[in-house]
Backbone bond lengths (Angstrom), bond angles and torsions (degrees), N, CA, C in turn:
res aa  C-N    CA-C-N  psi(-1)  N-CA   C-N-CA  omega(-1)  CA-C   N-CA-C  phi
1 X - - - 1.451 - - 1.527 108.43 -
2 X 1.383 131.60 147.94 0.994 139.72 -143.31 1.853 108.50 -113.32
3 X 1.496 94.62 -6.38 1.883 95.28 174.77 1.827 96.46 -165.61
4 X 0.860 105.04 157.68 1.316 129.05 -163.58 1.701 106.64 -93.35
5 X 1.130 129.54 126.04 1.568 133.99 136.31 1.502 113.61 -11.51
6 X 1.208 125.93 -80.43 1.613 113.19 152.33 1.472 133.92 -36.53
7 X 1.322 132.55 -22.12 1.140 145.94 175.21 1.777 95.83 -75.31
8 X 1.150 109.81 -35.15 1.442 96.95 175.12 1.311 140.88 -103.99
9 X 1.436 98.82 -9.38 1.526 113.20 171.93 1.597 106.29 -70.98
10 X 1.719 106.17 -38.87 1.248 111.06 176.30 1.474 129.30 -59.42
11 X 1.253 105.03 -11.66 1.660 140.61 175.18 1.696 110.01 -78.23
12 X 1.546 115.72 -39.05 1.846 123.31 173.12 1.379 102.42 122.50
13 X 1.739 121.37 3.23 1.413 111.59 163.62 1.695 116.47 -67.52
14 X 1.570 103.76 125.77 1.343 100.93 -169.63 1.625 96.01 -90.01
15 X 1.210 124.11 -169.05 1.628 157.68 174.65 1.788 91.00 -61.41
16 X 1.551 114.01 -62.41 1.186 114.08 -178.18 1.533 133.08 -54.63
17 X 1.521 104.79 -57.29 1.551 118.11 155.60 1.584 104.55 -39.01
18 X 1.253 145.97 -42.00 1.477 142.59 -164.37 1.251 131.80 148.70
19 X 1.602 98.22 127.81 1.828 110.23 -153.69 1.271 98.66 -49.63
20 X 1.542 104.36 -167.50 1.596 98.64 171.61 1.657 103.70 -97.29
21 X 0.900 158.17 3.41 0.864 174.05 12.22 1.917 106.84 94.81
22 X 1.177 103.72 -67.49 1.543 111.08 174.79 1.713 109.44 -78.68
23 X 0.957 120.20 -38.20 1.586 132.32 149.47 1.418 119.97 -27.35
24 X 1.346 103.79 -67.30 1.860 125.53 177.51 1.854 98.38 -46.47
25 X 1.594 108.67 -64.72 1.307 126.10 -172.87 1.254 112.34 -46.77
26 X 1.586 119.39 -45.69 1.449 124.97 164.80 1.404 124.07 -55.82
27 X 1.134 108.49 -69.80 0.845 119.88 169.64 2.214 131.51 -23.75
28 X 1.313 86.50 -49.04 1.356 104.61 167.21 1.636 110.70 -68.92
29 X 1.149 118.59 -63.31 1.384 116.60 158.81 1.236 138.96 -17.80
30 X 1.405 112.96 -48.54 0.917 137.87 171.43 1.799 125.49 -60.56
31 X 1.367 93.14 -67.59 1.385 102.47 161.32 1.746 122.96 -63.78
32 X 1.456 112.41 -22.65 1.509 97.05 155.37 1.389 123.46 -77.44
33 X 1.070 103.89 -45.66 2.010 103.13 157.78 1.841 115.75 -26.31
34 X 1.298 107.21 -54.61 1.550 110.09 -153.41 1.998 83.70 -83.95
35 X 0.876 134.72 -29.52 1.183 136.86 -176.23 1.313 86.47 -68.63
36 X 1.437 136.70 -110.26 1.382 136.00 -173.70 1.177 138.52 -7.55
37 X 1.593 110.87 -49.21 1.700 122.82 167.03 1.770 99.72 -72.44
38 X 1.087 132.03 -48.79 1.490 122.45 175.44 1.406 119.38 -75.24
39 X 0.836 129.77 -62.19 1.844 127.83 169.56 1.547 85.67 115.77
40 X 1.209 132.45 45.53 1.669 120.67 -170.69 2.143 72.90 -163.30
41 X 1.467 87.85 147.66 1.906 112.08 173.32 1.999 92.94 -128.96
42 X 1.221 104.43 125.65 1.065 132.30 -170.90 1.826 111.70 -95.68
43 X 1.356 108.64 17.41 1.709 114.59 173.91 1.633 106.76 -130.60
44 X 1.480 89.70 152.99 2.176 77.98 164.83 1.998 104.72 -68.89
45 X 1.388 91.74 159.40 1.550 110.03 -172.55 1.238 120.29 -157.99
46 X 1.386 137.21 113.09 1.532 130.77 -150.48 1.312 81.77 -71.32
47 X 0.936 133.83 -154.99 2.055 145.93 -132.14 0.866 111.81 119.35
48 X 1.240 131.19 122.90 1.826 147.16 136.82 1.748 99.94 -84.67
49 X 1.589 107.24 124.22 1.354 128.95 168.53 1.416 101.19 -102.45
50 X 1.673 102.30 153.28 1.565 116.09 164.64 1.550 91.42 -127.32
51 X 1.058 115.12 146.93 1.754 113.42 -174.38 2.203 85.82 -144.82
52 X 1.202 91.64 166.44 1.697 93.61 170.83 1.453 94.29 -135.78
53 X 1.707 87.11 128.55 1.713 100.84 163.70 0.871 114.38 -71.22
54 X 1.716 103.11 145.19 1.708 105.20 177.77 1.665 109.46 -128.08
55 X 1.376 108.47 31.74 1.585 119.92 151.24 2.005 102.45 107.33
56 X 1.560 112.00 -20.03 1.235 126.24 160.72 1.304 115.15 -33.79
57 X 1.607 98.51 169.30 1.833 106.07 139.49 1.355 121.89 -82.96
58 X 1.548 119.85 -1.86 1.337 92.51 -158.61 1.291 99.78 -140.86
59 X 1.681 137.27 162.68 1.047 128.96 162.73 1.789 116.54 -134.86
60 X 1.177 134.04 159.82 0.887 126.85 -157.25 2.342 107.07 -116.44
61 X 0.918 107.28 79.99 1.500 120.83 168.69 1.472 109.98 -31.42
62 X 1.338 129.20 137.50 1.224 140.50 -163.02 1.861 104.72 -90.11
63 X 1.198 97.48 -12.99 1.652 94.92 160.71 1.122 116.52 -159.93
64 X 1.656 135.98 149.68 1.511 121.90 -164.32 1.882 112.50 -57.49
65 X 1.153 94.68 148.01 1.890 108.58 174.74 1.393 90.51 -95.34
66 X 1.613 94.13 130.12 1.785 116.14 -163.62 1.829 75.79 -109.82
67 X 1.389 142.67 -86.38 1.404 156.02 156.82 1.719 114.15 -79.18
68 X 1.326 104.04 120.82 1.966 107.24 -173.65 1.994 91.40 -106.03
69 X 1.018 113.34 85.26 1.807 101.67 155.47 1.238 132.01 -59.45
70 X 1.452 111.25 -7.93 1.581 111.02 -179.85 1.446 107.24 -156.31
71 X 1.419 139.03 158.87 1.039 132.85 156.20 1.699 98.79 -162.37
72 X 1.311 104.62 117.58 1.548 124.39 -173.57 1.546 126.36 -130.22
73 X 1.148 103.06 145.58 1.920 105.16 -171.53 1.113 93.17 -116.11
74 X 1.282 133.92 128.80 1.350 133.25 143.41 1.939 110.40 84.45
75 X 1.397 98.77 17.07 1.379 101.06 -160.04 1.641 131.18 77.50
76 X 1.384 79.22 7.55 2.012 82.03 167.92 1.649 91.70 -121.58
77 X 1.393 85.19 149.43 1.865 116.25 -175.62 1.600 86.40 -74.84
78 X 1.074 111.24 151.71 1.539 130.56 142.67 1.480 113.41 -115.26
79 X 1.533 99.22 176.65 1.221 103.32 -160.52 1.803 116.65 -103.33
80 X 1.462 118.61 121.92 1.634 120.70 -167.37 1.370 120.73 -67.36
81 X 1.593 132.68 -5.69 1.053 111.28 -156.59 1.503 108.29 -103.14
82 X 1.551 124.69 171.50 1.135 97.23 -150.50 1.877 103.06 -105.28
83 X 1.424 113.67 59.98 1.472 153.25 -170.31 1.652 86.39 -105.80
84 X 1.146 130.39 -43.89 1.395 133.67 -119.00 1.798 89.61 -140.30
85 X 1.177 114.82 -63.38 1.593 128.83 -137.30 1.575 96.82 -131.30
86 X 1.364 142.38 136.55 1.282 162.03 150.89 1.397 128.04 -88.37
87 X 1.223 145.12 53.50 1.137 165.90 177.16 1.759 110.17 -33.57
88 X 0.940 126.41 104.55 1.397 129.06 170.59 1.976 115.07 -105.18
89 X 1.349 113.95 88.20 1.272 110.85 -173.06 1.058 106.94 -150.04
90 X 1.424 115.35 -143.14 1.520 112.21 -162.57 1.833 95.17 -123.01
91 X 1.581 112.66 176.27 1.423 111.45 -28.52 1.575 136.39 -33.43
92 X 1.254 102.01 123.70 1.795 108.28 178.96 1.499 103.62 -52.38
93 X 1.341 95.29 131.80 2.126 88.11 165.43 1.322 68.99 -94.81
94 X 2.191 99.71 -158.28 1.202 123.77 156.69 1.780 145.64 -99.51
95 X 1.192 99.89 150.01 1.001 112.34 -141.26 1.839 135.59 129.28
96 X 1.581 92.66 -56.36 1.203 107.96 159.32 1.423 127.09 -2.86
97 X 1.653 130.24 108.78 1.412 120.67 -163.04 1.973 101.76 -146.01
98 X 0.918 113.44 27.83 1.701 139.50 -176.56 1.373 138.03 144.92
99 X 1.391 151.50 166.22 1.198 121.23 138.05 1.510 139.77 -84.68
100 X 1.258 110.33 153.43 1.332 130.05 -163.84 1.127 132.41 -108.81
101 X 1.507 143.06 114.42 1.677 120.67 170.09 1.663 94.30 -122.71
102 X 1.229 96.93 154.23 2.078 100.67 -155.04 1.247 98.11 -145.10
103 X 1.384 124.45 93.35 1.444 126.72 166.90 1.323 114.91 -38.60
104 X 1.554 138.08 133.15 1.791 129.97 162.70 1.790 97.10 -105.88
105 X 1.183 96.94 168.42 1.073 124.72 156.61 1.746 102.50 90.00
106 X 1.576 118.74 22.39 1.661 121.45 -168.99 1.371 124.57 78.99
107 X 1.405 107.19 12.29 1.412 101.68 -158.13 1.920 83.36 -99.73
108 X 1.466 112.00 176.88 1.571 122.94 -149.63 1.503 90.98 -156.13
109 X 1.488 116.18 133.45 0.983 150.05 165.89 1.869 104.66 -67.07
110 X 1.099 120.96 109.37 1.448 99.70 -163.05 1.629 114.96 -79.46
111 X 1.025 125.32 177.45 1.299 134.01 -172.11 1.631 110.08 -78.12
112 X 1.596 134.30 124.76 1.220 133.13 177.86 1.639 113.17 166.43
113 X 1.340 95.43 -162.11 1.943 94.47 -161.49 1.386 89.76 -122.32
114 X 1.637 118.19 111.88 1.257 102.16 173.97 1.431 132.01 89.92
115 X 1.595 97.94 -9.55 1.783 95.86 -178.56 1.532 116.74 -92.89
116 X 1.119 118.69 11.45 1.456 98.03 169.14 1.344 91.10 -106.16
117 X 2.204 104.45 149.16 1.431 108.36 153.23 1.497 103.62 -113.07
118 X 1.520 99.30 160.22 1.368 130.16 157.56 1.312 145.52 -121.08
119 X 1.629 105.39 100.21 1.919 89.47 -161.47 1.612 97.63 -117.59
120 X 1.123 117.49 166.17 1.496 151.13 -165.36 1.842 145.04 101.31
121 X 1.272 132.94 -115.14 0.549 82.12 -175.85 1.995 98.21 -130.16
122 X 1.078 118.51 167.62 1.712 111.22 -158.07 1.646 90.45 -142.29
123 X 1.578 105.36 152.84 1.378 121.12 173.91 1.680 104.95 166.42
124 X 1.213 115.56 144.88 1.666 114.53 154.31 0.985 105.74 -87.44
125 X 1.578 119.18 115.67 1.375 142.73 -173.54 1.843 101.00 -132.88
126 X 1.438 99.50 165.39 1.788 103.55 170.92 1.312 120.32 -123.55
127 X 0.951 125.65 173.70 1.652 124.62 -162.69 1.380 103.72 -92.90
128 X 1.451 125.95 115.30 1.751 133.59 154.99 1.204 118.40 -107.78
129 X 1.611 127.99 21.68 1.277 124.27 -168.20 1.331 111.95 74.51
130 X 1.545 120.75 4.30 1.731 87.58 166.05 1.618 105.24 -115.08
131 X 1.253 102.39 -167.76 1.707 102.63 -171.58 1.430 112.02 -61.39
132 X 1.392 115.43 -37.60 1.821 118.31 -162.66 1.639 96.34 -106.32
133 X 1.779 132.38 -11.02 1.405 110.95 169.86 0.914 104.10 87.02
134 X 1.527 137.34 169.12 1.713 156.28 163.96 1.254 120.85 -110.39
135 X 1.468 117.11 143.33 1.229 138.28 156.30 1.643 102.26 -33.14
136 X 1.410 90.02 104.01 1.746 85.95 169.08 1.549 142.78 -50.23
137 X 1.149 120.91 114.04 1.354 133.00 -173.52 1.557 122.16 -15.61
138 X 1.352 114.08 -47.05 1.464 127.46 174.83 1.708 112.78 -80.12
139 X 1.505 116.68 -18.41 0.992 123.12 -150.81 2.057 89.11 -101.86
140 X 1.292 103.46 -28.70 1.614 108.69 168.02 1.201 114.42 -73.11
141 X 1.868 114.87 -40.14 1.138 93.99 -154.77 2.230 108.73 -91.81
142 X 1.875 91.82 4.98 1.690 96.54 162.12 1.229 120.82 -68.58
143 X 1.261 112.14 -31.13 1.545 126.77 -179.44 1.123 103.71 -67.45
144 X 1.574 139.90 -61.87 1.189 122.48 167.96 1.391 137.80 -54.34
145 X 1.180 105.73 -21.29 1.528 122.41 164.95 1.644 123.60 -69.57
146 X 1.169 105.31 -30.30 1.172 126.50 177.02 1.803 108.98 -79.11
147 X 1.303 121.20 -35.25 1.338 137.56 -177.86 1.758 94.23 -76.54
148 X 1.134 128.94 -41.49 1.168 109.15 -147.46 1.815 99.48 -115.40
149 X 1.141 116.82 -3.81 1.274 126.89 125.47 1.565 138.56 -41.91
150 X 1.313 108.82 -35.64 1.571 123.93 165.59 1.294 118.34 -93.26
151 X 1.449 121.67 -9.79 1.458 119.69 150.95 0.902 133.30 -71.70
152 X 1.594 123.41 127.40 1.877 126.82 170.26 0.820 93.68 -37.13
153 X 1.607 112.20 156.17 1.217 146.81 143.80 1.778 98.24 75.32
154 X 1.144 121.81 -24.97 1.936 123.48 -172.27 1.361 90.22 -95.21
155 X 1.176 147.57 -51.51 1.482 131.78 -152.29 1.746 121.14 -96.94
């Protein structure tokens, strides 16, 4: 979920306006909303990808890789480190314009339907110094906007 029960009390929703409980419920709502209208989830989230090589280095993951535990062709592992592999994900610096995984060294993603996997963990997130990043700032504070819009009498 993309803002906190505290995030909104801190906002002037009292106990009365809505337990925390109906809060939580919104809240969730909410963040499936902002997921749906964007086509992008704004938290880390384990994920298994199937992507199809198309004979490149590179393939393009349906949401940035925040941590990749696996990435395999054909049932063989390749190798993660970034000796090997170029990772374009989140946290997004700037610039940032998709995610990315980028074979080095000439090597090619081979051609097929479905044969590459991707497991760990994926989200557009932003950089706070920790390993997996935050729910982007604007992206919380829609969610709360979005919550308090669905409250009587507030929206």
């Amino acid at each position: 979920m993309y803002a906190t029960v505290d995030d909104l009390r801190a906002e002037g929703v009292t106990e009365t306006q809505a337990s925390d409980e109906r809060l939580s419920a919104l809240i969730d709502e909410a963040s499936r909303v902002i997921d749906r209208v964007t086509g992008w989830f704004f938290e880390p989230r384990a994920r298994s990808y199937r992507m199809d090589g198309r004979g490149g280095p590179s393939v393009e993951p349906p949401a940035p890789p925040i941590q990749l535990d696996r990435l395999a062709t054909g049932g063989s592992d390749l190798p993660l480190d970034p000796e090997h592999l170029v990772v374009v994900g989140a946290p997004v610096q700037p610039g940032f314009d998709g995610p990315l995984l980028l074979l080095r060294h000439g090597r090619r993603f081979p051609r097929g339907r479905a044969n590459v996997e991707a497991d760990g963990l994926f989200g557009y997130t932003e950089e706070d110094g920790s390993p997996h990043g935050r729910t982007p700032l604007e992206i919380r504070r829609a969610c709360m906007l979005l919550v308090l819009r669905m409250l009587p009498g507030l929206g």
